[in-house]
C-alpha positions in Angstrom: 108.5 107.9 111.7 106.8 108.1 115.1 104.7 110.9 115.9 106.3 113.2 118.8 104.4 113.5 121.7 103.3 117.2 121.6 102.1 116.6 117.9 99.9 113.8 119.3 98.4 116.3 122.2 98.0 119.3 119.4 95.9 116.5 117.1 93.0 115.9 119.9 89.5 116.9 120.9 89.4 120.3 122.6 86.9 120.1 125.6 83.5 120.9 124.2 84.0 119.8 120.5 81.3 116.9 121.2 78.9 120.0 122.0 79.4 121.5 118.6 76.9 119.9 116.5 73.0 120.7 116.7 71.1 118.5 119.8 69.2 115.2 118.3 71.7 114.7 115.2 73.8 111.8 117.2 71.9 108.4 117.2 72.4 107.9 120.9 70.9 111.6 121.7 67.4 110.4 120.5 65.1 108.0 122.2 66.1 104.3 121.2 63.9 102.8 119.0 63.2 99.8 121.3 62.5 100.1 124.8 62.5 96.3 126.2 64.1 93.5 126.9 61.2 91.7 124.7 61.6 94.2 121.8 65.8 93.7 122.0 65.5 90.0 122.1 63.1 89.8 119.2 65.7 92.3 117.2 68.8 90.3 117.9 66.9 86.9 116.9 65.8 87.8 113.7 69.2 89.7 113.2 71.4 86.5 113.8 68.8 83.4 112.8 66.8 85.2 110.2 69.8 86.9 108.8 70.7 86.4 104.9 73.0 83.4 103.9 76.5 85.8 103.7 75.9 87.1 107.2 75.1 84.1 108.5 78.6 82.3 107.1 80.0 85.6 108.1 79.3 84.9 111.7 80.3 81.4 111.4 83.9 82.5 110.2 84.6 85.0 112.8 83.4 82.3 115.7 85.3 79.7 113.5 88.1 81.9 114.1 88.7 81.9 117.6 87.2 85.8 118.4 84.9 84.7 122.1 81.5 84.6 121.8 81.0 87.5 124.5 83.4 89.6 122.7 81.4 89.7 120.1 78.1 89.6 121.9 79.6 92.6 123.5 80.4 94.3 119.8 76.8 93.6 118.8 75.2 95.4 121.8 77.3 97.8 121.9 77.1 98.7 118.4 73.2 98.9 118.2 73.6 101.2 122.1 76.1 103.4 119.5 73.2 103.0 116.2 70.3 104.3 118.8 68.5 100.9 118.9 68.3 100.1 122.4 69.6 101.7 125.8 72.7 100.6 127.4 71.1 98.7 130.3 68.6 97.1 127.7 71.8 95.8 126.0 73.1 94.8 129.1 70.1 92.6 130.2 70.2 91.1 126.7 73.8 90.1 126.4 73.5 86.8 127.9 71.1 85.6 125.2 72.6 87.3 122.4 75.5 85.0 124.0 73.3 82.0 123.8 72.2 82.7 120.0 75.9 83.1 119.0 76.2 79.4 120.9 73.5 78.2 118.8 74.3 79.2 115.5 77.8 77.6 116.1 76.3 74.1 116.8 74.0 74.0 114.3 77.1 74.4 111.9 78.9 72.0 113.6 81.9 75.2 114.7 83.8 74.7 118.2 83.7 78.0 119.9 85.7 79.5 123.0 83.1 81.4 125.2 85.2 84.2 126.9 89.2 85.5 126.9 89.1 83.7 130.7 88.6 80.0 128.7 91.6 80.8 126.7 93.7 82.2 129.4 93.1 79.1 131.4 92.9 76.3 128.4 96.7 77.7 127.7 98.3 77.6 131.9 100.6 75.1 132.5 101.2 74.1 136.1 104.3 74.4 137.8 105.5 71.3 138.2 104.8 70.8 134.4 106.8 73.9 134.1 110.0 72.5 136.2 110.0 69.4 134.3 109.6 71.0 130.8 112.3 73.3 132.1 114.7 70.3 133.2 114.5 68.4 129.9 115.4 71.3 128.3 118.8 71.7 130.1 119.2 68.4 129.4 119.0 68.8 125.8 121.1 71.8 125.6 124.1 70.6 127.8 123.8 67.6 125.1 124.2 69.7 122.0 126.7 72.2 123.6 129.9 70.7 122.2 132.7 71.2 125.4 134.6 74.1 125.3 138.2 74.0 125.4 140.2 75.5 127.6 141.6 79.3 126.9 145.3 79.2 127.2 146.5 81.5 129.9 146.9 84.9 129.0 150.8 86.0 129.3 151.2 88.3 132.3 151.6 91.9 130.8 155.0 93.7 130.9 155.6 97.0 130.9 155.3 100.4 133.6 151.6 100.1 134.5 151.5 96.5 133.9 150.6 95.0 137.8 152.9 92.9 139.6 151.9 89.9 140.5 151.4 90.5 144.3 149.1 93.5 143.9 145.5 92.5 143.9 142.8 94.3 141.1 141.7 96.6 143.8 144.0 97.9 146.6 143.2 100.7 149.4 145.3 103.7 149.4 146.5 104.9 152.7 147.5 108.3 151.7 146.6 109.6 155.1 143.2 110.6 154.7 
């Protein structure tokens, strides 16, 4: 069962509830624990190169799997932003080379990858003359397994007080002199 719409409004955050809890005890209310580029680039490379062998074939399996390589760039900066590592704009001057060791690691296993949602959209457009014929042959093969119909025997004229005569059309004006 769905949820009514004032039960959904009663279940969220009253203003002010993220102002509840003591100053300092969220990660991202602290001072990050690296404050350059240099610092963020030497975290993400051991991270992803130096990494154990299960997060390494981890990685491989979600790139493997189709999931874009800035997507989950994106997931790891943003993530580490969330954990207090770095600053957002650190992450942001980073993500283009945590995008080119995601790359890496999925040539040196040998895994095709698809490097944003844009690749994708455009790998799957058809053009429209593609489309017209594609659209034509269907038809065709349709009309060919449509057996004909046959004709529908004529319906017998209805008899009886209401039934209409055959001179009156379906709709006729009234002219009762308004």
């Amino acid at each position: 069962m769905e949820p009514r719409p004032s039960s959904v409004f009663l279940n969220a955050p009253i203003p002010g509830m993220s102002l509840t809890t003591e100053p300092g005890n969220r990660p991202w209310e602290n001072p990050p624990s690296m404050s350059t580029v240099e610092e963020a680039l030497e975290y993400y490379a051991n991270r992803i190169f130096k990494a154990d062998k299960f997060v390494m074939d981890d990685l491989v399996d979600i790139i493997e799997s189709g999931i874009p390589i800035r997507n989950l760039a994106n997931i790891l900066q943003t993530t580490s932003v969330m954990q207090g590592r770095h600053t957002l704009d650190v992450g942001f001057l980073v993500l283009p080379a945590i995008e080119e060791m995601l790359m890496a690691v999925a040539d040196l296993n040998g895994v095709k990858y698809v490097t944003s949602v844009e690749e994708i959209i455009n790998s799957q457009r058809v053009s429209r003359r593609q489309a017209r014929l594609a659209a034509k042959e269907a038809f065709k093969t349709v009309e060919q397994l449509e057996p004909e119909m046959p004709e529908m025997p004529a319906m017998p004229m209805s008899k009886g007080l209401m039934a209409r005569t055959s001179e009156q059309s379906p709709v006729e004006e009234n002219n009762y002199g308004l």
